[in-house]
N, C-alpha and C positions, 0 to 999 in steps of 0.2 A: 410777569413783572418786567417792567422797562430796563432796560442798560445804563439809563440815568438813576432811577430809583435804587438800582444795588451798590452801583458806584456813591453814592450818600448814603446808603446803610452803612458800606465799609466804613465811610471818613467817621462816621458816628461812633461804631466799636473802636473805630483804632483812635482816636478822640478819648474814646473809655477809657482805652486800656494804657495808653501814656496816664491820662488821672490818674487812673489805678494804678501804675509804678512806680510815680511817683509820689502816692500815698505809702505804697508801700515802704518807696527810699525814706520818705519822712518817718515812718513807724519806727524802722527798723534803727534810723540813725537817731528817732527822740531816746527808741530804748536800749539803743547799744553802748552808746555815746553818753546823753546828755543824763539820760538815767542811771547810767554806770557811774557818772562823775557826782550825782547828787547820794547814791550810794554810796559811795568810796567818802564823799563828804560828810553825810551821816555815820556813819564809821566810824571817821575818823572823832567824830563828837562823839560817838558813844563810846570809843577807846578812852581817849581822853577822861572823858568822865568815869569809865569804870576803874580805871589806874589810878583813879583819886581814890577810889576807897580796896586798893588793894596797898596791904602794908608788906612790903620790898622788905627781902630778907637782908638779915644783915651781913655785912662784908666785915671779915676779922683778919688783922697778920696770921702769921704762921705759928707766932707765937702767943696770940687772942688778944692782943689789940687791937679795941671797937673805933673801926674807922667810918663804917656808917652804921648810923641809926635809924628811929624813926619817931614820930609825935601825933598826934590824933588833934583831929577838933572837931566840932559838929557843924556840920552844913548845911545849909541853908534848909536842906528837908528835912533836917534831924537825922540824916544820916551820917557817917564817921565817915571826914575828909583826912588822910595820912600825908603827910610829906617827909622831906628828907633832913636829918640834923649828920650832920659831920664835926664829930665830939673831938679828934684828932690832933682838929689845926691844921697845919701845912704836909702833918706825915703820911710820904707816898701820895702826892696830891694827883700828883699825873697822870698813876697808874692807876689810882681808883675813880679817877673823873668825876661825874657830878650828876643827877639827875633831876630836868627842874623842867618846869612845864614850860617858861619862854624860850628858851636856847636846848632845848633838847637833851641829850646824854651824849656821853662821852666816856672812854676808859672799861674799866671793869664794868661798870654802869651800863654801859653801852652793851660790850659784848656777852654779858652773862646776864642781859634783862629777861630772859626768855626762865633763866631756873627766877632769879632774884623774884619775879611776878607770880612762880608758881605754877605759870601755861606751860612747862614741861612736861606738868603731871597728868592730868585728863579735863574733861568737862566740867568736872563738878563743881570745883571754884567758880568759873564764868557762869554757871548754870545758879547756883546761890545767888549770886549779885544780881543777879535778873531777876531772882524769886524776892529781891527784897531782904535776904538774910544776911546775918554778918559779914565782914570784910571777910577776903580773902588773905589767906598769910603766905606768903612767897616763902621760897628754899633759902637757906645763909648758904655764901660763898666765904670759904676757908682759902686766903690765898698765900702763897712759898713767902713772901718777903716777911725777912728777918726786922722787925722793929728798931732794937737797939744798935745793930749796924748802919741800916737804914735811915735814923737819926745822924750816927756819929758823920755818915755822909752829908747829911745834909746842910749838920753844922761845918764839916770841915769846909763844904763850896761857899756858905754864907752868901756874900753878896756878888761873888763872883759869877760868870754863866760857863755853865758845863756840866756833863753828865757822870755818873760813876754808876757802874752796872757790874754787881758780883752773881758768877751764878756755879752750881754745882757740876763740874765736869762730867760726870757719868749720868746725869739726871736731867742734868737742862733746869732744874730748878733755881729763877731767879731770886735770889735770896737779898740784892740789892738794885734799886732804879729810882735814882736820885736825879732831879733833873733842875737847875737854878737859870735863872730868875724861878720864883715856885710862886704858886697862890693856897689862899683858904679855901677850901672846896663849899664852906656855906657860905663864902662870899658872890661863888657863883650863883647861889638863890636867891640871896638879900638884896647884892651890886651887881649883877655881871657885866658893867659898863664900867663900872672901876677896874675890872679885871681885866679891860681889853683897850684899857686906855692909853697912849703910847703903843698899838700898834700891836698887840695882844703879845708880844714876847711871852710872855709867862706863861702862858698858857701850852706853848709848844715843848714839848715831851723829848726834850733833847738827849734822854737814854734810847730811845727807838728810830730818831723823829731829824734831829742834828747831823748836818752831812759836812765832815769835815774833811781835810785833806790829812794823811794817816801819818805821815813823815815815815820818820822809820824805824816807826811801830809794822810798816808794813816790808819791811825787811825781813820780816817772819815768813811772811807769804812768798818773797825770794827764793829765802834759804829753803824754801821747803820742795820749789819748782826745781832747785839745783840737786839737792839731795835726790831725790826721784827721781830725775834724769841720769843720775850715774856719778855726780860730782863725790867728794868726799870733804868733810869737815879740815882736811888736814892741806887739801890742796892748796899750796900757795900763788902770790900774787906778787908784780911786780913792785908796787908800792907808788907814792908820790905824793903830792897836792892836788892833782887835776886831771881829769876826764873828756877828755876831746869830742863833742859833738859838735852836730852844724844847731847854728844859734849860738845860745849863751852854753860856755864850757861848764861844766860840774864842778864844786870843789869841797873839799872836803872840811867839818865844822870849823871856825876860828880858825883854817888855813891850816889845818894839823898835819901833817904830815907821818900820811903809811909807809909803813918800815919794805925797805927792800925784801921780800922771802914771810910775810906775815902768811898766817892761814888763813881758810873761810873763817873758822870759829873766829879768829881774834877781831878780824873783821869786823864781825858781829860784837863782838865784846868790847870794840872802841867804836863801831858805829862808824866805818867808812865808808863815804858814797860814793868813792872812786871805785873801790872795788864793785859797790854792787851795780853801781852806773855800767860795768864791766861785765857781769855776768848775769842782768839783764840782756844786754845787748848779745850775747851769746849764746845765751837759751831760747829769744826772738818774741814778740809778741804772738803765736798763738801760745805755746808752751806758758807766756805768763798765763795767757785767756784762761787754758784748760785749767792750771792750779787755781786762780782766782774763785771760777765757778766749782770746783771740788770745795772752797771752804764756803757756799752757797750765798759768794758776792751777784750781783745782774738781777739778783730776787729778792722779794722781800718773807725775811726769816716767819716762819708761822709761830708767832706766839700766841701760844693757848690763854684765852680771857683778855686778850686786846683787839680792838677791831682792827682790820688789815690796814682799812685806810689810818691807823698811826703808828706802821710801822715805815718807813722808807727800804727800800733797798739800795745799796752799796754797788758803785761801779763807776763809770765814765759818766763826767755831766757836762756840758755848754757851760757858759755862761751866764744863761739866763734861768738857769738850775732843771733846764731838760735831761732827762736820763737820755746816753747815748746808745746805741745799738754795742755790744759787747766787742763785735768787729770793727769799730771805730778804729782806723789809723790813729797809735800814738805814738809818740817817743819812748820807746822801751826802755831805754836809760832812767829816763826820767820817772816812768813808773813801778821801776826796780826803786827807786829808793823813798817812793811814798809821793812823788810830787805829779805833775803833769796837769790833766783833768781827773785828776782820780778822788773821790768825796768818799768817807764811809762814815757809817753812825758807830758813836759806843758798844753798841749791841751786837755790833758785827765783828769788832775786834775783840770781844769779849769770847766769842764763839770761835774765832780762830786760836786764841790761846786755850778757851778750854778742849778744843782739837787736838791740839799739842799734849795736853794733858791727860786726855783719855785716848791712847795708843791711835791717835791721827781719826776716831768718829767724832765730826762734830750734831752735838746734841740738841736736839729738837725742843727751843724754850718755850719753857710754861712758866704761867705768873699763879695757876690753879693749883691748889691742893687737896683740895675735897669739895663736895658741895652736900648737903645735907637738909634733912627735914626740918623744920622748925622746931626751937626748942632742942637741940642738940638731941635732934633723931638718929635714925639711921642713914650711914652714906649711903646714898644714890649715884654719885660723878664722882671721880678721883681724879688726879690729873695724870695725863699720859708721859709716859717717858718712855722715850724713843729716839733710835740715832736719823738725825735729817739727812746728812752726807758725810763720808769716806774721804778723808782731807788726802790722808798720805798713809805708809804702813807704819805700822808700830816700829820697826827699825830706825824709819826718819823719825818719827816721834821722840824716840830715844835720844839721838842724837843732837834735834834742838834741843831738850830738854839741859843736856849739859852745857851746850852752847850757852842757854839763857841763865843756866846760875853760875857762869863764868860773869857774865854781864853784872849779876845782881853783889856778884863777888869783889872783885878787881874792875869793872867796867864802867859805863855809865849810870847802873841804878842802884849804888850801895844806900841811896837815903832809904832805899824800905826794907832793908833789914830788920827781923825782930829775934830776938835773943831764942836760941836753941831752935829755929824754924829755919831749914835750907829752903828758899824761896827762887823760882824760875823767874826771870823782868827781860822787859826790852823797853826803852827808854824813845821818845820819837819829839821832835818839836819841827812847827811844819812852820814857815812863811805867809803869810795870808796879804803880805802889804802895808800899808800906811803905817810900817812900824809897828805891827804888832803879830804875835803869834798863837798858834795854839800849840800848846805841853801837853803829850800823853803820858801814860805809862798804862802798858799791861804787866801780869805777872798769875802763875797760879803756886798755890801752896796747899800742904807742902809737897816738896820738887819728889821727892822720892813716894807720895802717898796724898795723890792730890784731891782738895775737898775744896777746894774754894778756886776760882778763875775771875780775874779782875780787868773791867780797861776802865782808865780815868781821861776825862775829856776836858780841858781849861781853854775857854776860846779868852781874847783880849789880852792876852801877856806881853808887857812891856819889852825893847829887843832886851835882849841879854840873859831872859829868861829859856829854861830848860825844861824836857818833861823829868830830869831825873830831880831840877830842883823844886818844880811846880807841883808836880800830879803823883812823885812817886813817894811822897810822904802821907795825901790822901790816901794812898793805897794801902800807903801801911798801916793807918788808925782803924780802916776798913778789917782788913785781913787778921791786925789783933782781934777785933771784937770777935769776927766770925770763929777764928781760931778755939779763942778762949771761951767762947758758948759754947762750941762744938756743933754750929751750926749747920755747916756744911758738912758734916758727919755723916 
């Protein structure tokens, strides 16, 4: 055979075999790719469709108020189409979210669809719906929130925006997550365009979700760097109006004036930012870092039955609501007394108080309390309770703890006072600008035998408003209820 004729034999094979690889590229990418996407598409239709006739268990308070339901109709094949009814109204709308075939889920919905459906338990359900046989019945989720506190919260915020989060110190059991502006949860099935009109405010979970600046609520988290480092509650302080740094000077509320020779406690107990403007800068910004991260600020807290993405985490933000790197150069002064770049949610301050409360562990919240077979079977899930982080020792714990019912005593948080209950507060109202503020208060009771841990969040407060006159009266309508049910028990 000729030198010409092999040399075109080759060009022909190798002619073939690019065909050939690039048949083969097209095979491989019709069935990797575009077959996988028309899979993944049929799927997602036959998900869809099959969650129409699976009937979602139902979500109850703590105390068996039915917050989601369900209703049947027949569909178009004569089979049984289920959807969602929310009997409740507004109660706990945030935390139990909504489940609806246009806008998706959210809340408890969201993160406990997996028992709520049923697909927890094995094949058999999915394997019925394929066969043609009855709906599937999903698990009921039993969750910690207290109903009639949970109300009394939500009337006291009314038409205000702000959060109030009670939770059980030793347990992590959120037993309150009130969150306003609030909506209907079947309005998100009926309207969800009315619900998100203006910009969806309402819709945002301002007990997990709300990042405000702490004021000096977060004076807590000071006193506690200072304590652990060696200082002592009795050390005193020179006194004055004003705190010298470069910028604007600190001064101390309505220009009040710290006594020559006051302690830390008293400090704490009139709420001087001189002072802590003071021992911030003394203890230096890694020392705040390190305390900051022991009460599990830089992260977002795991709460059990909320999806992560609506939980925020607490720490350093920009101005364009960027979380900062935790080593962010700040003004240590300034974030000793709650101001700076420094945002936290209710949730977070709720967790550093009940730190305080339960001998410096702060506890790992859950919104879970059982989850169960249909038809008040047998538990299957219980909710976990567990410590997340080691704030400070039980000694420092000790010690704020008297600090703060010095505060709730003679100090700035006597409006939450309730008759025969020593109660621990710290009182905080932060600046935000254009004349208006946000009022805290945290507080757990009672001080000597704690069952309940509270932070109150009121954003929009005219100037002149307080959190001891704002937020720490909601605390107290809260902390009665919880008390007086024996709630947090």
């Amino acid at each position: 055979m000729s030198s010409t004729m092999n040399r075109r034999i080759a060009q022909v094979f190798t002619l073939l075999g690019v065909g050939f690889g690039g048949i083969v590229v097209l095979l491989t990418w019709w069935q990797v790719v575009v077959a996988g996407e028309l899979r993944q598409k049929d799927l997602n239709n036959q998900t869809a469709y099959y969650e129409q006739r699976v009937a979602r268990g139902f979500i109850t308070t703590a105390d068996g108020v039915r917050l989601a339901g369900r209703v049947s109709k027949e569909g178009a094949n004569g089979d049984t189409i289920w959807s969602r009814r929310y009997p409740a109204g507004t109660l706990a709308a945030h935390v139990l979210g909504y489940d609806t075939r246009g806008h998706s889920r959210a809340g408890v919905e969201r993160a406990m669809n997996d028992s709520l459906t049923g697909s927890t338990r094995n094949l058999g359900a999915v394997v019925g719906l394929l066969d043609g046989n009855d709906a599937a019945i999903g698990d009921d989720v039993r969750l910690t929130i207290d109903s009639k506190a949970q109300q009394v919260a939500q009337d006291d915020l009314d038409v205000r925006k702000g959060a109030v989060v009670a939770i059980e110190p030793d347990t992590g059991r959120i037993l309150v997550a009130a969150s306003a502006p609030t909506f209907r949860n079947q309005q998100a099935i009926t309207n969800f365009d009315a619900i998100t009109a203006g910009g969806g405010s309402a819709l945002l979970n301002r007990a997990t979700q709300g990042a405000y600046p702490p004021g000096s609520t977060f004076k807590l988290v000071t006193t506690t760097a200072a304590l652990e480092n060696g200082e002592s509650p009795d050390r005193t302080f020179e006194g004055g109006t004003v705190f010298k740094v470069p910028g604007e000077d600190i001064h101390n509320y309505a220009g009040e004036v710290a006594p020559r020779g006051h302690t830390l406690a008293e400090a704490l107990t009139h709420s001087y930012n001189t002072t802590f403007a003071q021992l911030g800068t003394e203890l230096g910004d890694s020392a705040m870092r390190e305390q900051m991260a022991k009460f599990g600020f830089f992260e977002r807290p795991p709460v059990e039955a909320l999806p992560a993405s609506e939980v925020r985490a607490s720490g350093l933000y920009d101005s364009q609501g960027n979380q900062l790197k935790p080593e962010t150069a700040v003004d240590v002064a300034r974030v000793a007394i709650g101001q700076e770049r420094l945002l936290v949610t209710p949730l977070q301050m709720a967790l550093v108080t009940a730190a305080i409360a339960n001998d410096g562990k702060v506890p790992e919240p859950t919104l879970l309390d059982e989850v169960t077979r249909p038809g008040g079977g047998r538990t299957v899930r219980s909710g976990r309770q567990a410590t997340w982080k080691t704030a400070m020792s039980p000694q420092t714990a000790s010690e704020l703890t008297r600090m703060m019912e010095s505060v709730v005593e003679e100090g700035t948080g006597t409006a939450v006072r309730l008759p025969g209950i020593d109660i621990a507060g710290k009182t905080g109202t932060a600046d935000v600008g254009a004349g208006k503020l946000v009022a805290w208060f945290v507080a757990f009771a009672p001080a000597n035998d704690p069952k309940v841990a509270i932070a109150v969040a009121i954003e929009d407060v005219p100037s002149g408003g307080t959190g001891g006159t704002v937020a720490a009266p909601i605390a107290r309508d809260v902390l009665a209820q919880l008390l007086q049910a024996g709630s947090g028990a």
